[in-house]
N, C-alpha and C positions, 0 to 999 in steps of 0.2 A: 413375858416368857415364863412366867412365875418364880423368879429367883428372889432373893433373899442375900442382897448382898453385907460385906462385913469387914470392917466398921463401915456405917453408914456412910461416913465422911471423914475427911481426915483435912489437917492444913496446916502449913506451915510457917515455920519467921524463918525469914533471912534463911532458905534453903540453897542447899550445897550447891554448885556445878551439875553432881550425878545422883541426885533425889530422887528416888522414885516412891511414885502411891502405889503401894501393891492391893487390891480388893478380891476377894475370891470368897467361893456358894458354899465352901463348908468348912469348918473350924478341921478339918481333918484333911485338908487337900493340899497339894505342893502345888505352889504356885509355877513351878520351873517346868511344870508337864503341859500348862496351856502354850501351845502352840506360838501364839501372837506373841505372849510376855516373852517365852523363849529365844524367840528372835529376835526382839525390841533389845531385849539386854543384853545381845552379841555387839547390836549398835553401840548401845552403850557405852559397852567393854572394849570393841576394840576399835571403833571410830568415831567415838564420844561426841556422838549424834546420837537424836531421834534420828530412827526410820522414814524414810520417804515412803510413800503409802504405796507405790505400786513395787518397792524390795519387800515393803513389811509382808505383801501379798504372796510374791512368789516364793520367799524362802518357807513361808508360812505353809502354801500348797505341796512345799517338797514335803512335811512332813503328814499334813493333812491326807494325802493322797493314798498313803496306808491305809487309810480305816484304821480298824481293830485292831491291826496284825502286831502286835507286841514288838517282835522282834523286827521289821519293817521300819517301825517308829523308832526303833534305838537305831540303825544303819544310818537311818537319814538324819535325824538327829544331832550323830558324829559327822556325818559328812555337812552341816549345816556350819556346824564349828569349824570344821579346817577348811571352809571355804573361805570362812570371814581372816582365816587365818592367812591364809593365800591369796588374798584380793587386793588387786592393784590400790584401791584406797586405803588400807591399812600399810602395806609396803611403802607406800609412799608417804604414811604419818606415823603411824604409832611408832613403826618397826623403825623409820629414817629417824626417829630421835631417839630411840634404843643407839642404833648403829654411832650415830652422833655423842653420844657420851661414850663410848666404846674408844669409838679414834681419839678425843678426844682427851680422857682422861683413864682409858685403859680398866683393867678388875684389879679391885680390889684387893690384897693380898689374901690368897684362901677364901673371895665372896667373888660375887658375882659385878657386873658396870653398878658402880655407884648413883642409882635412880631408884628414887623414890617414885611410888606412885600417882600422888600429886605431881609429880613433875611431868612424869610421862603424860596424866592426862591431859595437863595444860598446855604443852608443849605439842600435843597433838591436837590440838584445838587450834591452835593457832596455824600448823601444815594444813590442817583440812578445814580453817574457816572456808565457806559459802562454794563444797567442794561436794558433788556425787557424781561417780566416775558416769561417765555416757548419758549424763546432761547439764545438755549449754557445753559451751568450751570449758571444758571442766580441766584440760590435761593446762591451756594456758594459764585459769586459776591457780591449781598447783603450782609450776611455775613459780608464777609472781610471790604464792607463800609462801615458796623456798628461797626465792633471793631476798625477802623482810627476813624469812629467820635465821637465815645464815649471817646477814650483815650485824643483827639483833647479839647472835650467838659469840662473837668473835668481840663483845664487848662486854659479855657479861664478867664481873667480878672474877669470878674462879678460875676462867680460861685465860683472862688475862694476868693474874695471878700465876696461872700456871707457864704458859709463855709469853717472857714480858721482852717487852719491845728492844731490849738490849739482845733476846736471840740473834741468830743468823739464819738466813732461810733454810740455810742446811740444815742446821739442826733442829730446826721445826718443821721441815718434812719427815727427817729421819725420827723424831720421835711421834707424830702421828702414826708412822708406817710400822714402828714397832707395837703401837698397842693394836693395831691391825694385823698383829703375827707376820711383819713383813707382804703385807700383802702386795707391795709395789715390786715391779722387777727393776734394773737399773735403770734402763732406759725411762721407764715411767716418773722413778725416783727424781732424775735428773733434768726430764721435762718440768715436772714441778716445783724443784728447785729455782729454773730459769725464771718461769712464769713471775715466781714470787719474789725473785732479784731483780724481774724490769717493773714489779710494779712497786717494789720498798723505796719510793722516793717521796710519798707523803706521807706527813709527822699523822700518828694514827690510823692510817689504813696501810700498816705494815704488813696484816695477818689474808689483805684481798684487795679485789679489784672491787670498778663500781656495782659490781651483778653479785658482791658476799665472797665471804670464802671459797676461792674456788679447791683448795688445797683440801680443805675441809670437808664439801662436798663429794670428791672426789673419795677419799679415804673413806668417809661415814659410807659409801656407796661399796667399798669391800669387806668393811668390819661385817663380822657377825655375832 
């Protein structure tokens, strides 16, 4: 094709999780306007995967499809972003461990939910291991990552820290539901309450049942 690509090659030790080789035809180009990189790095960003090659294709033709048209290529561009923004695989990873330390552990005073970005991408690595929405049974996949990370979640250090087993179920739904802004009505309040008072009769799985927090679940699924 007569290119001239730059640096010839590149490699790495002991490369990160979200490493990327970026190569491009001229010391003068942004790599963020090739179409394919463009896309590849939304994977990246917000469902810390490669691309499966026939998404990498079709988000790639939504912008591809423009030509020339400058302003064409910036509409689809954005609307390429708040898709990935809006996609049941990101809602159900990235965003469900956002929401998850939200109920969880609540903001910060005057910051935002205490998550690092190492944590988000790890922690959505794990919701979306061996996960692309509409293939294979992808939605029971899901699933099953959800009930490893919630049981996973309800024994890490900090939460149990945070709610230690001398609670009462009461007030470990009531304080989920508050960094939730209340999002529980009574009734809901009180349904979970119950749930977590027939299943507090084994030493250590005071915070769920055998399917993970469901209490948890539940709240991280209103937090915003």
């Amino acid at each position: 094709m007569g290119l001239t690509f730059s640096p010839l090659n590149r490699s790495f030790t002991n490369p990160t999780w979200n490493q990327s080789a970026t190569f491009v035809t001229s010391a003068a180009a942004n790599v963020s306007d090739v179409s394919p990189f463009f896309v590849a790095q939304h994977y990246a960003d917000f469902l810390n995967r490669t691309p499966d090659p026939d998404g990498l294709q079709f988000w790639t033709d939504q912008i591809e499809s423009c030509g020339s048209d400058a302003d064409c290529r910036r509409l689809r561009r954005d609307n390429v972003s708040g898709a990935f923004f809006l996609s049941i695989e990101f809602k159900e990873t990235g965003y469900l461990v956002y929401r998850s330390y939200k109920a969880s552990f609540g903001d910060l005073p005057g910051k935002p939910v205490p998550l690092t970005f190492e944590q988000l991408m790890t922690d959505t690595g794990r919701l979306g291991r061996n996960v692309i929405v509409n293939v294979g049974n992808w939605q029971q996949q899901i699933e099953t990552n959800k009930q490893a990370f919630f049981k996973g979640w309800v024994q890490r250090a900090d939460f149990v820290a945070r709610y230690p087993s001398s609670l009462s179920p009461a007030a470990f739904v009531d304080a989920l539901n508050a960094n939730t802004g209340g999002s529980l009505n009574t009734s809901e309040r009180d349904a979970l309450v119950s749930q977590l008072s027939s299943n507090n009769t084994v030493a250590g799985a005071r915070f769920g049942s055998a399917t993970g927090c469901g209490e948890c679940r539940v709240l991280a699924s209103r937090a915003q």
